[in-house]
BADO-845293 format. One line per field, with one value per residue (C-alpha): residue number from 0; residue in three letters; x, y, z. Coordinates in nm, 4 decimals, padded with zeros to 6 digits. Example, Ala and Ser with C-alpha at 12.3 -4.5 7.8 and 13.67 -1.06 7.14 Angstrom:
BEGIN
n [0;1]
res [Ala;Ser]
u [01.2300;01.3670]
v [-00.4500;-00.1060]
w [00.7800;00.7140]
***
This chain:
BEGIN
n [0;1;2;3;4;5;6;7;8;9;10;11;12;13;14;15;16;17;18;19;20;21;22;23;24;25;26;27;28;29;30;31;32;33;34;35;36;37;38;39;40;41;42;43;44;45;46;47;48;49;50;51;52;53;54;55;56;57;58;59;60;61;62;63;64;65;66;67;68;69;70;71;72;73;74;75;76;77;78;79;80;81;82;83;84;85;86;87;88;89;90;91;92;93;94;95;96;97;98;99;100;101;102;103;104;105;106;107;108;109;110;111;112;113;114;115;116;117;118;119;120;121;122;123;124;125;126;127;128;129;130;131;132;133;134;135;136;137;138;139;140;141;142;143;144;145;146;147;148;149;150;151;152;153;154;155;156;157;158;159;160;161;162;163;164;165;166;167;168;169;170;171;172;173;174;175;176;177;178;179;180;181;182;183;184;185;186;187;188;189;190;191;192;193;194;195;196;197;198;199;200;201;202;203;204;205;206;207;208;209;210;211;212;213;214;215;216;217;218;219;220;221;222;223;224;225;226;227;228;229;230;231;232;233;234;235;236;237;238;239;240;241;242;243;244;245;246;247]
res [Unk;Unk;Unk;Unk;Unk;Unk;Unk;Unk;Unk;Unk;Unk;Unk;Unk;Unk;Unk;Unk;Unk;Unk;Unk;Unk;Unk;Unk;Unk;Unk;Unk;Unk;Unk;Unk;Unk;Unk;Unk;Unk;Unk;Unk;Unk;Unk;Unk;Unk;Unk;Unk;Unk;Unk;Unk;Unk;Unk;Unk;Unk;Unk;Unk;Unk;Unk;Unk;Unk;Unk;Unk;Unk;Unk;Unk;Unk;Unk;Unk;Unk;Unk;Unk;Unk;Unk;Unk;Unk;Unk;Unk;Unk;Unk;Unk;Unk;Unk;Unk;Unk;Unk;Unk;Unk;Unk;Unk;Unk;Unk;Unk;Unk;Unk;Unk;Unk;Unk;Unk;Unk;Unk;Unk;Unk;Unk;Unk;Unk;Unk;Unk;Unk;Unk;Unk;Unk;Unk;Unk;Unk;Unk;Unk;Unk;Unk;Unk;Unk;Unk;Unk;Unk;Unk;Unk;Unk;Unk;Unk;Unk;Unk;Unk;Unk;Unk;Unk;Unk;Unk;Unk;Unk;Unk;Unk;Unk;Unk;Unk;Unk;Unk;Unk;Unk;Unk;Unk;Unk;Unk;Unk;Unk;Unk;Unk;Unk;Unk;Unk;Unk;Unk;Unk;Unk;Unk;Unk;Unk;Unk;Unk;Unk;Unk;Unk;Unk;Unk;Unk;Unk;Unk;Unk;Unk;Unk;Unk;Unk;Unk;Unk;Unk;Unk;Unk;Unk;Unk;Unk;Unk;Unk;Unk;Unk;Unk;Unk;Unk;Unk;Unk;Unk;Unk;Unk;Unk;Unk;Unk;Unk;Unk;Unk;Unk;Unk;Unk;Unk;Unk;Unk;Unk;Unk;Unk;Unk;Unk;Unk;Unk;Unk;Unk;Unk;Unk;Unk;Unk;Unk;Unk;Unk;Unk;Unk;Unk;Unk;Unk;Unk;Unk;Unk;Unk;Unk;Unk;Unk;Unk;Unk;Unk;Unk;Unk;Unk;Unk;Unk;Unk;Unk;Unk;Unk;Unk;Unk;Unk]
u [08.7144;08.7491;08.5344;08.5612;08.3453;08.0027;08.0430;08.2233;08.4194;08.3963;08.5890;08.5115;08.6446;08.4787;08.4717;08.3296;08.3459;08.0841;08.0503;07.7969;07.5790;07.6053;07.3425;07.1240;07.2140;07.1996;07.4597;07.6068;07.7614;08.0421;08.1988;08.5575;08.7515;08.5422;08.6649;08.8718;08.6503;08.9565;09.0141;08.8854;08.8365;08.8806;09.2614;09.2751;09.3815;09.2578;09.5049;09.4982;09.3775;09.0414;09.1330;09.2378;09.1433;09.4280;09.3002;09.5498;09.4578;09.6279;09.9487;10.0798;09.8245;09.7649;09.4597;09.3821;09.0052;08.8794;08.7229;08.5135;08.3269;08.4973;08.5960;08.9039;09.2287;09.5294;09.6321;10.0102;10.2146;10.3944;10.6966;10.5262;10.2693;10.1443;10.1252;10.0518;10.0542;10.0386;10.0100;10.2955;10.2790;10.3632;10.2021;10.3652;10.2583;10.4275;10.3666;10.5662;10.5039;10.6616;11.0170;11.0518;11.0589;10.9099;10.8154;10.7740;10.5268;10.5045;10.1269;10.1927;10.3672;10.2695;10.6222;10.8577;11.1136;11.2259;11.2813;11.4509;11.4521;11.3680;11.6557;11.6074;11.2920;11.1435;10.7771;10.6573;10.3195;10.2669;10.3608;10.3683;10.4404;10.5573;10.6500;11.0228;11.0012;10.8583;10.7917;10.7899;10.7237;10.7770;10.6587;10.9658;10.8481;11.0978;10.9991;11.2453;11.2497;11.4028;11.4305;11.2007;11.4453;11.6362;11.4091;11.4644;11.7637;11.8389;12.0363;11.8377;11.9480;11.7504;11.7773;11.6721;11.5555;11.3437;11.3125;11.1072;10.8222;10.8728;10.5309;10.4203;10.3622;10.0151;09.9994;10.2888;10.1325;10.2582;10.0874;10.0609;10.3812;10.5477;10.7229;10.5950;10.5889;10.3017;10.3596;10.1695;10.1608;09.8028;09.9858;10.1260;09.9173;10.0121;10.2278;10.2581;10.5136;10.5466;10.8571;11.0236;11.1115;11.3798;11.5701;11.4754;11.4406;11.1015;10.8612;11.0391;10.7428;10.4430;10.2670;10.3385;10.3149;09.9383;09.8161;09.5184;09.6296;09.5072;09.6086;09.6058;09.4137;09.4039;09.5304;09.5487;09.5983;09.3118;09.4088;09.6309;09.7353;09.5928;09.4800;09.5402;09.2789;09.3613;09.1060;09.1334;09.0639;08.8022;08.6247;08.6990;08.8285;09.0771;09.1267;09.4897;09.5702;09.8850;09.9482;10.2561;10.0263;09.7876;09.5312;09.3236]
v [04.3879;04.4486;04.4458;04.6930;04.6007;04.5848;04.7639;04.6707;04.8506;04.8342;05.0646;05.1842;05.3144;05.6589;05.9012;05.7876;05.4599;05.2740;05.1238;04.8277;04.7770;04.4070;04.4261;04.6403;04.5199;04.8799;05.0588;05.3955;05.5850;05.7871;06.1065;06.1333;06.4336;06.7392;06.9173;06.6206;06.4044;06.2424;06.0629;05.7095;05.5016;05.1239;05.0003;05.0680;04.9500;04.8829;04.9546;04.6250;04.8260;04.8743;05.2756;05.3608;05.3705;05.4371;05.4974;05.5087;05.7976;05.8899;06.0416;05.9347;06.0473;05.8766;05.9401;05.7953;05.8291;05.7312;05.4129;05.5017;05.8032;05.7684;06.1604;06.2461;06.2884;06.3571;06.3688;06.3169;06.2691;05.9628;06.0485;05.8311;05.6914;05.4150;05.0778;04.9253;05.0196;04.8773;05.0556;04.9370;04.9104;05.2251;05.4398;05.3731;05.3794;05.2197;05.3495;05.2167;05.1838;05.2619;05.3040;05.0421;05.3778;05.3429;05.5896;05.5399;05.8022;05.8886;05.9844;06.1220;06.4160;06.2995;06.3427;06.0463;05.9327;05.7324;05.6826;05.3621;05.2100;04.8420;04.6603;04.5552;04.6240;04.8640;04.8214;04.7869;04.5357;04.3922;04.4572;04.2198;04.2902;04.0311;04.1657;04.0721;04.1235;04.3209;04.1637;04.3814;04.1765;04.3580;04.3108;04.1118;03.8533;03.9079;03.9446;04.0482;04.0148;04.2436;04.3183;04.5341;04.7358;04.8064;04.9406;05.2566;05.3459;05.4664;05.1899;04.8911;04.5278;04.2652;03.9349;03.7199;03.8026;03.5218;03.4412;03.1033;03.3287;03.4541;03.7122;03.9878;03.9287;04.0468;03.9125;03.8914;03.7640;03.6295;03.4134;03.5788;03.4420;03.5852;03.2198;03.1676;03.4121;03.3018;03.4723;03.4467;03.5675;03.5758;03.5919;03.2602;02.8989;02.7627;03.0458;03.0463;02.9723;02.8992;03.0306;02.9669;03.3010;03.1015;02.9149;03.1352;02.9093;02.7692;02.5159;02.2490;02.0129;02.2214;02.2969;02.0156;01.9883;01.8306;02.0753;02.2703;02.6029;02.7446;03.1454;03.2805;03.5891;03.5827;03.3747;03.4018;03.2150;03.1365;03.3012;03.0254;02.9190;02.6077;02.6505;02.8534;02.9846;03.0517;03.2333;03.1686;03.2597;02.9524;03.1136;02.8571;02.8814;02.6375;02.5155;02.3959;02.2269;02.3016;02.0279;02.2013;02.4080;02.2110;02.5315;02.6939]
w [02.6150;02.9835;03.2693;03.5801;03.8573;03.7106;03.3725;03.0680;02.8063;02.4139;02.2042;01.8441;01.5390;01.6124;01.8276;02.0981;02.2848;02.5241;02.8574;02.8785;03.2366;03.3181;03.5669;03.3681;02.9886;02.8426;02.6911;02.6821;02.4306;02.5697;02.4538;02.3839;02.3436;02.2797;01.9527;01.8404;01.5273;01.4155;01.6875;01.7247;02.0509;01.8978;02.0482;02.4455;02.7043;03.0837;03.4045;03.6549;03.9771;03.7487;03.7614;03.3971;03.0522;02.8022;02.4445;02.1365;01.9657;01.5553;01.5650;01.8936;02.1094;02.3745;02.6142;03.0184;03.0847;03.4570;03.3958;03.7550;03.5727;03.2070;03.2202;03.0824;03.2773;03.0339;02.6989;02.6025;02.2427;02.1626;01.9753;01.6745;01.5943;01.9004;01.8069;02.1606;02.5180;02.8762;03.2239;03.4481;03.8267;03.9993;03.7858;03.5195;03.1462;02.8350;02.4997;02.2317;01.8367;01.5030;01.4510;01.7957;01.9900;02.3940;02.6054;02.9848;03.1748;03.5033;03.5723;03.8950;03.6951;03.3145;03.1960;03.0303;03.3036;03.0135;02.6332;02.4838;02.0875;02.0923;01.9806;01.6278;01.6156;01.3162;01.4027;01.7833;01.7690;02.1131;02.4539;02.7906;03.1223;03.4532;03.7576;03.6635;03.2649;02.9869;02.6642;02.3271;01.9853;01.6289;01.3038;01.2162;01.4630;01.7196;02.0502;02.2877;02.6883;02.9330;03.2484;03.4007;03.5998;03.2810;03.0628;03.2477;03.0841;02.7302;02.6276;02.7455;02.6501;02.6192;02.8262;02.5152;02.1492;02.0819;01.6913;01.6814;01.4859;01.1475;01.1132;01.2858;01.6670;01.7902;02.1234;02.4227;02.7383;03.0968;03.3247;03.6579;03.8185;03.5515;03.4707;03.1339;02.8612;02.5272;02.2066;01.8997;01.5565;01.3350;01.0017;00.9678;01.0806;01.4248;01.4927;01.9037;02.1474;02.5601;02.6770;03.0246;03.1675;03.4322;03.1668;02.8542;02.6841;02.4441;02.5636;02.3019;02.3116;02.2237;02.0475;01.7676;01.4406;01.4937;01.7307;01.5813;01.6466;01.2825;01.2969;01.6618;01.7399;02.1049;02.3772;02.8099;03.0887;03.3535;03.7133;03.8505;03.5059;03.4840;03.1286;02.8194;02.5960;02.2699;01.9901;01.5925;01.2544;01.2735;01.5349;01.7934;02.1216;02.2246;02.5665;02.6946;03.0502;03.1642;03.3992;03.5553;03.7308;04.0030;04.0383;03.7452]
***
């Protein structure tokens, strides 16, 4: 799922995940918390410096591994169960899941500096993060984008609830100057969206009616966002040039 340096990542339903040698092409099975079975290593995710692993554990735990030497660093609980996660800048991490409940973590001290309910939401499914905004989509199909600097406090509003999706939303993802915002939902055929984080406001043109999106499973931009991939139920991987952008 994500590659640091010259080693990937791959998680797994049990206890244990593994790191793959790109330069070698062996694998390594990794050992996860001693004198915890129950836990499983299969939904994690990777900090942007390369540093962390975050793995979400059952019953809102939540665990950072070094992704140098994959040794543990910290355990914390999630006030419910976590859905989804993201590690901010500073430091930060963002845990949020059922009953729209999100935790921010300071891992300089590993304490919440903040708690806030998604508004609306009963089911946290994705998470996205901008430099400006952070993105969190429920299993209504809601996703709704605030501020960054707001979701600091307890009562956080969001700029926009966006409602153009009906079904669950299981991916929430920015293109790296943060100016548009793709959603998607899996459950429901050519269920994704482009949204303009200046006017917020939907791309109104695409996708179309005709565009073979079939149900979404994954999408991203390239590095300049000159294109955006998008995976499917068909097993194909779609390929999108977004002219707006000159660079790929």
């Amino acid at each position: 799922k994500a590659v640091v340096s010259t080693q990937s990542t791959g998680g797994s339903k049990r206890p244990h995940f593994f790191t793959f040698d790109l330069h070698k092409c062996t694998a390594i099975k990794m050992a996860g918390i001693r004198n915890r079975p129950n836990i499983h290593y299969k939904n994690f995710e990777l900090s942007k410096d390369g540093e962390y692993v975050g793995f979400q554990g059952h019953e809102g735990l939540f665990s950072v591994f070094s992704a140098k030497d994959k040794q543990l660093i910290k355990c914390f609980n999630h006030r419910t169960r976590i859905n989804c996660s993201t590690f901010l800048a500073d430091n930060i991490i963002l845990t949020a899941g059922q009953g729209g409940f999100c935790s921010l973590w300071d891992m300089r001290t590993w304490k919440t500096i903040s708690d806030f309910q998604d508004e609306g939401a009963l089911h946290i499914t994705s998470v996205g993060h901008s430099l400006r905004h952070i993105a969190i989509g429920s299993d209504s199909g809601v996703v709704n984008l605030y501020n960054k600097d707001d979701i600091y406090k307890s009562n956080s509003k969001p700029l926009r609830a966006v409602m153009n999706l009906t079904t669950e939303i299981n991916r929430t993802v920015f293109n790296s100057s943060g100016e548009l915002l793709a959603i998607s939902s899996k459950d429901l055929k050519h269920s994704l969206r482009l949204l303009n984080t200046n006017s917020l406001q939907c791309v109104p043109n695409w996708p179309t009616s005709n565009t073979p999106l079939a149900h979404v499973t994954s999408l991203n931009f390239s590095p300049n966002s000159g294109y955006l991939g998008v995976g499917n139920t068909k097993g194909k991987a779609l390929l999108y040039r977004l002219t707006h952008f000159q660079s790929f």
